[in-house]
N, C-alpha and C positions, 0 to 999 in steps of 0.2 A: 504494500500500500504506500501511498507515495503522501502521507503524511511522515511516515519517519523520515522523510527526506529533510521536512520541513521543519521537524523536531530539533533534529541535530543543531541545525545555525540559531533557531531560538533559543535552544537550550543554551545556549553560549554566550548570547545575548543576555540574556537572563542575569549569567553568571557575571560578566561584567558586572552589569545594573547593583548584582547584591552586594561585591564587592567596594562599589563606590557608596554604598550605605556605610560602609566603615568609617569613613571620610567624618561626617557630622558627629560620630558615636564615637570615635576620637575625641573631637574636639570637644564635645562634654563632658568626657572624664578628664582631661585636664584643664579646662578653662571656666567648667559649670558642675552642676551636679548630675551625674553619669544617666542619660535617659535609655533605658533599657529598648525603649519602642522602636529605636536605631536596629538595635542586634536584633531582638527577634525577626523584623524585619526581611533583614539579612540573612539569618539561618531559614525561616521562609524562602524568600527568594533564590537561597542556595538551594536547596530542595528540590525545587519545582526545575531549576534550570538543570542542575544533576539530573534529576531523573529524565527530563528530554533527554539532556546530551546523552546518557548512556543508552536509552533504549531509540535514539535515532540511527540513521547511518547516512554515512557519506556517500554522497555521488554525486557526479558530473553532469547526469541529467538533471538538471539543476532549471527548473522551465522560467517561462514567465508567469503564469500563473503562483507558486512557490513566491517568486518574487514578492508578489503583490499581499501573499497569504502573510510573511513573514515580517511584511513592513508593517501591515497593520496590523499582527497580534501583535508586536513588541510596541507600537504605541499605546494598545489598549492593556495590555496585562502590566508594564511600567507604571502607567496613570495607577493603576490600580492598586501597585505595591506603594508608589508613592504616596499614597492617599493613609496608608496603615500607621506611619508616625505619629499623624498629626492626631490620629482615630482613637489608638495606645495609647499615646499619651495624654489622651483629654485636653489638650492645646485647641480642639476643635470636637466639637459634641455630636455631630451625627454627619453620617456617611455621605450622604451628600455634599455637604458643604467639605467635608475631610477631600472627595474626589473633584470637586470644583474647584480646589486651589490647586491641588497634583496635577490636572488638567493644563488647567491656565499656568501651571510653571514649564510644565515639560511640551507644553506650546509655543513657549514662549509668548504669551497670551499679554500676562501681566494684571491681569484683571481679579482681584483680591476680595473676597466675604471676610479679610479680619480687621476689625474694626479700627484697632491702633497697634501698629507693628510695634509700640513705644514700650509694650508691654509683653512683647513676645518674644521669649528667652533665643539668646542670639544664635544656639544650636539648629533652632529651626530658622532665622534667618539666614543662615548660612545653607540651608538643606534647600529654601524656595529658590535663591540664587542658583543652587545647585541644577538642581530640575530644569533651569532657566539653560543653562549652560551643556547640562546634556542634552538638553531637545532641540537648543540649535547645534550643534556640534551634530548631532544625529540625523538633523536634516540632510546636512552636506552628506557624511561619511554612508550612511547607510545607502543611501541615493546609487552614491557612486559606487562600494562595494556592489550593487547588481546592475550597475549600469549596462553588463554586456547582458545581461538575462531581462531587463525591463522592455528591450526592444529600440529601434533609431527614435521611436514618436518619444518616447520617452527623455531620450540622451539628448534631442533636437531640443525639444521645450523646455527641459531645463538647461539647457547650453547653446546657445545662439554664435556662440564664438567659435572659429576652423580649426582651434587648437586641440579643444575637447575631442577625445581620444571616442573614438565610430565603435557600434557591437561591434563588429570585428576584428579588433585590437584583444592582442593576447591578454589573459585576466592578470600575468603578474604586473602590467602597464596601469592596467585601473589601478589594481593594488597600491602602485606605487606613489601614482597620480592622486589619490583620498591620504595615503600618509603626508604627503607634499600638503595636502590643504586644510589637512591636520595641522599639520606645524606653523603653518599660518596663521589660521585661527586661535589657537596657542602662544602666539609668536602677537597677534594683536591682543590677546586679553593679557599678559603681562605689560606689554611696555603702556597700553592702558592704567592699567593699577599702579605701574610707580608715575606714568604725567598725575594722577590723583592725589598721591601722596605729596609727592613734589608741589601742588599745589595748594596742601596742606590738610588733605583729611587723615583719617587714621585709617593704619593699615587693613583693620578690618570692613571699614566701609570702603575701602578705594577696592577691596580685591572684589567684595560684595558687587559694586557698583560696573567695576569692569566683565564680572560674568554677566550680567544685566543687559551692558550696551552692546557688547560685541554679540551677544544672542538675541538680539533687540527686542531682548524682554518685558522689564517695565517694572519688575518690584525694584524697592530700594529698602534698604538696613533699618529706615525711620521712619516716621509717619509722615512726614510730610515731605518724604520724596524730593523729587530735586529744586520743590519749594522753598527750602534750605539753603539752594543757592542761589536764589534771584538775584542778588547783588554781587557774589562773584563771578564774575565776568571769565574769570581765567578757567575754572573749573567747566564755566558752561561753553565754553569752543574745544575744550574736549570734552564734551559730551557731542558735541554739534563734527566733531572729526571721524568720529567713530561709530557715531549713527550712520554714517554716509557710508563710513567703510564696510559698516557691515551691511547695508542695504543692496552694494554691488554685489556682482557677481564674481564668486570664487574663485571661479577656474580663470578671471581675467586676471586676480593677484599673483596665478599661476603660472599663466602668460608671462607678466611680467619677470619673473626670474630667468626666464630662459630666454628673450626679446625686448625686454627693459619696455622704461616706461611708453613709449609707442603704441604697444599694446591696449591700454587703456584707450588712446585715440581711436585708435581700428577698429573698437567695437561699438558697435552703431547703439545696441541696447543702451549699453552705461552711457553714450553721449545723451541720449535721449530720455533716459534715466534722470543726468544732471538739468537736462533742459525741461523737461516737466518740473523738479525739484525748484528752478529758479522762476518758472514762469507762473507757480503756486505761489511762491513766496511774495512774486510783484504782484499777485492779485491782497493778497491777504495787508500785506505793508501798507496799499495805498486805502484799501477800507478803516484801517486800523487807525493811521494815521489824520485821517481827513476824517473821518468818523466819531475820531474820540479825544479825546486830553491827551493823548501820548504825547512825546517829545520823538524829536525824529532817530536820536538814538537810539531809543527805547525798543520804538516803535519797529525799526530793522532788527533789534536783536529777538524781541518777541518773536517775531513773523517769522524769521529764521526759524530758532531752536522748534516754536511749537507746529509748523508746517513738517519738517525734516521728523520730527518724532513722530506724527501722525502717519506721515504715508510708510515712512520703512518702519512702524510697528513698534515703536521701542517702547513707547506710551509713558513716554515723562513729561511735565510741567510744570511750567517756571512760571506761569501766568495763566488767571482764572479765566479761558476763553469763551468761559458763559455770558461773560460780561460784555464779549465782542459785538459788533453789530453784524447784523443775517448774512453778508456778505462772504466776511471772513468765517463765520460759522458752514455754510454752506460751503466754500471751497477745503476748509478743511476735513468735513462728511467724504467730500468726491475724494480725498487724496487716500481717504482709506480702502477706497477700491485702487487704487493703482497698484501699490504696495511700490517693491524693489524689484530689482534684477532677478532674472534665472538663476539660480544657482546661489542665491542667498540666503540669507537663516530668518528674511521677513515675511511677511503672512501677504493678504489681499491676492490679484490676479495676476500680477506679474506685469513688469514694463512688455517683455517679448509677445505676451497676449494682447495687449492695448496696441502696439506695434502692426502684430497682423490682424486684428480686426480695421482697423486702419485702413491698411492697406490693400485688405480685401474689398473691403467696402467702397473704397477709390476705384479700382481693377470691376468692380461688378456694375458700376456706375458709365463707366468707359465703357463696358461690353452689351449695355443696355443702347448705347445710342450706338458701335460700331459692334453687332454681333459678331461678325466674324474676325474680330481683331483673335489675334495667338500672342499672350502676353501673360508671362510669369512675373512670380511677386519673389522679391529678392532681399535678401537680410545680410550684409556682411560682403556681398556680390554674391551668394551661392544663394540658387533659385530653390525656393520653398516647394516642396511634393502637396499636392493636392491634400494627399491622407494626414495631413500636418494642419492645415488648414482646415480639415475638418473638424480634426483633434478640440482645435481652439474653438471653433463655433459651439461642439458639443459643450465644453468646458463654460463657455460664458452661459450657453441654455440651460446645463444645471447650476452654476451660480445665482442665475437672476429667481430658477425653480426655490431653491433651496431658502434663499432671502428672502422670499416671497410666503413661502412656509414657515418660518421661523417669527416672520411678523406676525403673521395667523395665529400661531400658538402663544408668542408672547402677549399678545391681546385678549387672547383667551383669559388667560390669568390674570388680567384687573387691570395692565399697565400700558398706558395711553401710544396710541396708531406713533405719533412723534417719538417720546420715548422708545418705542418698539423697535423702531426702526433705529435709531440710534446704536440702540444697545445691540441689535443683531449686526451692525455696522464694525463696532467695536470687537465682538467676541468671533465670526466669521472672518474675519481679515486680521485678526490675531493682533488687534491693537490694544485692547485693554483698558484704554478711554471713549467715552463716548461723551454726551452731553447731559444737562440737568441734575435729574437725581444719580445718574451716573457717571459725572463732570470728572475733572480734577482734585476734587475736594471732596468726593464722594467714593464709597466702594457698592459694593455689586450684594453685599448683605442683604441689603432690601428684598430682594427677589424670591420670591417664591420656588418652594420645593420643586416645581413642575419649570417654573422656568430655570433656575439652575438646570435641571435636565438637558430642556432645551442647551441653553449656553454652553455646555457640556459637550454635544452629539458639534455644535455650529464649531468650538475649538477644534474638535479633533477631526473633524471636515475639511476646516482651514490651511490644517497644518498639514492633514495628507492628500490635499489638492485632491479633491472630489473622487477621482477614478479609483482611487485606491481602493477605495471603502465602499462604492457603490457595486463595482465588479464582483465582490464579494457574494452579492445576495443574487447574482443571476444563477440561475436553476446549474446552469452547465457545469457552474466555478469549481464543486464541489466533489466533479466526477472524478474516481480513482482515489480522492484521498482516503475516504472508509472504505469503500466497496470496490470492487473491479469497474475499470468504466465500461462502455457499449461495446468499444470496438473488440476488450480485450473477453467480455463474453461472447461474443460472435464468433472469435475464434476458437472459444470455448466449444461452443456448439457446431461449429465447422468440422472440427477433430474428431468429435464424437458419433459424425455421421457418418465422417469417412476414414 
């Protein structure tokens, strides 16, 4: 059965996962008083991932399907183990809310049910940084560990650049290629954490704050989040360095070691990327400015930091945008569908999707007045495949499906069409702020059992870009992994006749 196939690589997974619970279960026996909910945890988790690992096996038949099976157990059974700390240790009283923060960390979501961090022992803010940090680290790595088994539609959409290594590149080249953007991303959240310190915080919130930004998460060590630093300036252009870093895309940082900085020019997304980023910010700067009492420094550093944090997901703020006038409120909504680049650790629909909707939509526009034009849509100079193009249309008709649902339901529950929409704005596009009672100044407590549910199913949608999760439930997905599938009973029965 071609589940133990898919046992094996979880089960290893898994086993990582338990072992990085040792991490926080350290750090409380020497810096707090020793929370047991760490280890057992861990000896769970050690469990469950042993017992895959030994009764899976290895093989090379390693499908696309597997792929897709593997990505999304290990988000949904991680949330899960994540969520037993907080459960154990009474830090958070019932299971929902315990899985609604696991959630939104290992989504890098950011979007918080505890009321005042100011009060919650620093073992666990150390553990939601944590979650923050392996679930972007996992977007990259995991991705590209099956990059040669996901398929080209897959390796295409999240990589728009000629460098990224095609399915048919030998697996120890991926391999090699995810350690490289390992160390990268490694290589950003250290020299992060010391510009932090250097700039005067303490070591534990600068390291806190750097797994946060470079997974463009959104919790912070304190309650009032990077409210803290509205008046230092120096602190907030690196946060505003490193939201951007991390909202490109990876394999172009990767690019760059072997091609230097060039690289980044060549690629059309991150141009387009920084050009949406700049031409959000001239909308919001001049509503803001002309709108309100700001002062014109003010007013550019505002529109900067809280534009940059909304579309690449980091979901920090410096300034109550509740207070802004409908302009700037409204382009900041829109910027939380754009998100980042391909191949980044931010949530929304991706610049490379805005890209060729675009440019579809130009190309079908042109063909309506010259039918018989022959004319390819091109990214990079290399001409887009139809089945790529589809990819993406299907992707924005279950986004708009899915948003559409989640309003439904959130309204269901008590909380206003505006609100609704807000908040599934926030929790789907893996930003973690929304507006009103979900602002800046606000957490996500309020909400009801049923909608935390909801906000629950819309993060981990977000983070595993729709196909993942939806393929799951078609009738076919499932063939061969319990049972034999069609073909291989028909041979069954072919043998037996003849």
């Amino acid at each position: 059965m071609r589940i133990q196939i898919v046992m094996k690589l979880l089960g290893y997974l898994i086993l990582i996962f338990s072992a990085l619970l040792l991490i926080p279960f350290g750090y409380s026996i020497i810096f707090e008083v020793p929370y047991l909910s760490f280890l057992i945890t861990a000896i769970l988790a050690g469990c469950i991932g042993g017992c895959l690992y030994y009764y899976g096996i290895s093989s090379k038949a390693f499908s696309l399907r597997d792929g897709f099976l593997v990505v999304g157990a290990t988000w949904v059974i991680t949330s899960l183990l994540g969520a037993l700390p907080f459960l154990l240790s009474g830090i958070i009283d019932t299971g929902v809310n315990a899985l609604f923060e696991s959630v939104s960390g290992i989504t890098a979501t950011g979007a918080s049910i505890i009321s005042n961090v100011d009060d919650l022992p620093k073992t666990f803010v150390l553990w939601r940084s944590l979650l923050h940090w392996m679930g972007g680290m996992g977007i990259i790595v995991l991705v590209l560990a099956f990059l040669k088994n996901l398929g080209a539609d897959s390796a295409h959409l999240f990589n728009a650049e000629a460098s990224v290594p095609r399915p048919g590149v030998v697996l120890p080249r991926i391999q090699s290629m995810a350690g490289k953007l390992w160390s990268i991303y490694v290589f950003f959240s250290v020299i992060c954490a010391i510009l932090l310190m250097l700039a005067g915080l303490s070591a534990f919130d600068a390291v806190n704050l750097a797994m946060s930004l470079v997974s463009t998460g959104g919790f912070a060590p304190n309650q009032n989040g990077a409210f803290l630093y509205t008046d230092n300036y120096l602190v907030r252009y690196i946060f505003i360095i490193f939201m951007v870093l991390a909202g490109g895309n990876f394999t172009v940082y990767y690019s760059v070691l072997k091609k230097g900085i060039k690289a980044v020019w060549n690629d059309f997304e991150y141009k387009m990327y920084l050009l949406i980023l700049s031409l959000s910010i001239s909308v919001i700067f001049i509503s803001v400015y002309f709108q309100t009492n700001s002062t014109l420094f003010r007013a550019v550093n505002d529109s900067v930091f809280t534009l940059i944090s909304m579309q690449t997901g980091s979901g920090f703020a410096v300034v109550d945008y509740d207070k802004w006038p409908p302009l700037a409120q409204t382009m900041l909504l829109l910027s939380t569908f754009f998100g980042g680049c391909s191949g980044s650790t931010t949530g929304g629909m991706k610049i490379i999707r805005i890209i060729l909707l675009f440019k579809s939509g130009i190309l079908y526009l042109r063909k309506a007045i010259h039918p018989d034009m022959v004319q390819t849509i091109r990214v990079n100079g290399k001409p887009m495949p139809e089945k790529w193009l589809a990819m993406t249309h299907q992707f924005f008709f279950l986004y708009l499906w899915v948003f559409a649902l989640s309003i439904l339901g959130m309204t269901a529950t008590g909380i206003s069409v505006g609100e609704s929409i807000q908040c599934v704005a926030g929790l789907l596009g893996n930003v973690g702020l929304a507006f009103g009672e979900f602002g800046p100044t606000d957490s996500f407590e309020s909400l009801s059992g049923v909608a935390k549910c909801i906000g629950i199913v819309d993060m981990l949608l977000g983070r595993l870009e729709l196909f993942t999760f939806f393929v799951m439930f078609h009738p076919t997905f499932w063939e061969g992994y319990f049972t034999k599938t069609r073909t291989q009973r028909y041979k069954v029965v072919w043998k037996r006749r003849h």
